[in-house]
RODO-2510 file (C-alpha; in nm, 4 decimals, decimal comma):
residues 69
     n   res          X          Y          Z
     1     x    -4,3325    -0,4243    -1,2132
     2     x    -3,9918    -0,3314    -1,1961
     3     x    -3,7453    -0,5922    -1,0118
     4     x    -3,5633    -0,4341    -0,7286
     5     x    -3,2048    -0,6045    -0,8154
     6     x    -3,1686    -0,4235    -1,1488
     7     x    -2,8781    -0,5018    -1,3079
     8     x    -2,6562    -0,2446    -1,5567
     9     x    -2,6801    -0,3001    -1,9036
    10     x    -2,3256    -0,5076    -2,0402
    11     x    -2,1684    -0,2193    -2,1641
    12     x    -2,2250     0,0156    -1,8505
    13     x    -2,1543    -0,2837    -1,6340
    14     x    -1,8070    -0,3539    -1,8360
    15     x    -1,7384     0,0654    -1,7541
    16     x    -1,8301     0,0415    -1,4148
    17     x    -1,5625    -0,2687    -1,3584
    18     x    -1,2987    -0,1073    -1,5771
    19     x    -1,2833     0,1858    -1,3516
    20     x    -1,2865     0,0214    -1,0473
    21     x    -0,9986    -0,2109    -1,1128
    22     x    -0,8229     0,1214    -1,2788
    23     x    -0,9195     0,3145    -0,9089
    24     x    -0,7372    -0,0212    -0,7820
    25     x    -0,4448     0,0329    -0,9655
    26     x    -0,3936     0,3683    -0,9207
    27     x    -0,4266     0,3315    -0,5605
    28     x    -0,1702     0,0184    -0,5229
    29     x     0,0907     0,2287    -0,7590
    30     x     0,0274     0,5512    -0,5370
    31     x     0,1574     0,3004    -0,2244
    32     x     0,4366     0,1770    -0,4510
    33     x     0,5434     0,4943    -0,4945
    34     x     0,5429     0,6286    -0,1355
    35     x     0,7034     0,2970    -0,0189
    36     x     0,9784     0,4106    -0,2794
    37     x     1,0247     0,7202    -0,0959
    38     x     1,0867     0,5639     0,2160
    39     x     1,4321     0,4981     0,2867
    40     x     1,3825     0,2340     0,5602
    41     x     1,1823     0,0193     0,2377
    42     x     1,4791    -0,0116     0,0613
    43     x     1,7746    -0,0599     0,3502
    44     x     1,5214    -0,3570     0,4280
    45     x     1,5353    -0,5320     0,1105
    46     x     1,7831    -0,7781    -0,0527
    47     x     1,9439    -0,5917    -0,3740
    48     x     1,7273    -0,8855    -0,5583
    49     x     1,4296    -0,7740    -0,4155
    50     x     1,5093    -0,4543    -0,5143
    51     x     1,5397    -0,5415    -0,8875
    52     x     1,1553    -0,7302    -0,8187
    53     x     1,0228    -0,4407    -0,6798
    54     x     1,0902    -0,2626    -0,9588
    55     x     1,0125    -0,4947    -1,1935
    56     x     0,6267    -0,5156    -1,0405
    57     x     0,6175    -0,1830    -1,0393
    58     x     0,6674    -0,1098    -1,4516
    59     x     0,4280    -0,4403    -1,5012
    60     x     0,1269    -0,2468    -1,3087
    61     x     0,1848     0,0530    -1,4800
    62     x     0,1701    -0,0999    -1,7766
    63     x    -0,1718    -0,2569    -1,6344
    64     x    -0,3176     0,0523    -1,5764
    65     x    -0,2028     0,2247    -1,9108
    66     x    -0,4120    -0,0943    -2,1226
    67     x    -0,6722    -0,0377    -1,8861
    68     x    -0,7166     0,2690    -2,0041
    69     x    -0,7349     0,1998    -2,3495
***
């Protein structure tokens, strides 16, 4: 008799967390980006928040693009 709280083999379990934290970080850098569009985002920030900003930005790309690997 089956159990009914199967649970994914390692390896398909390991895929099927890989792409959700990549669906994660696609959809965070997808807000980054239209908050960078929006000119009221920046004329809010400090010119030091600004460098930040950017900053976080490059270090979830980077994320993402070892995620992928």
């Amino acid at each position: 008799m089956e159990s009914p709280e199967r649970k994914p083999l390692t390896g398909v379990w390991s895929e099927i967390e890989r792409r959700m934290v990549d669906g994660q970080l696609r959809l965070v850098l997808e807000v980054l980006r239209d908050l960078r569009e929006d000119q009221r985002f920046w004329l809010s920030m400090g010119p030091e928040f600004r460098v930040r900003y950017e900053d976080f930005q490059g270090d979830l790309a980077a994320l993402r693009a070892s995620f992928r690997k």
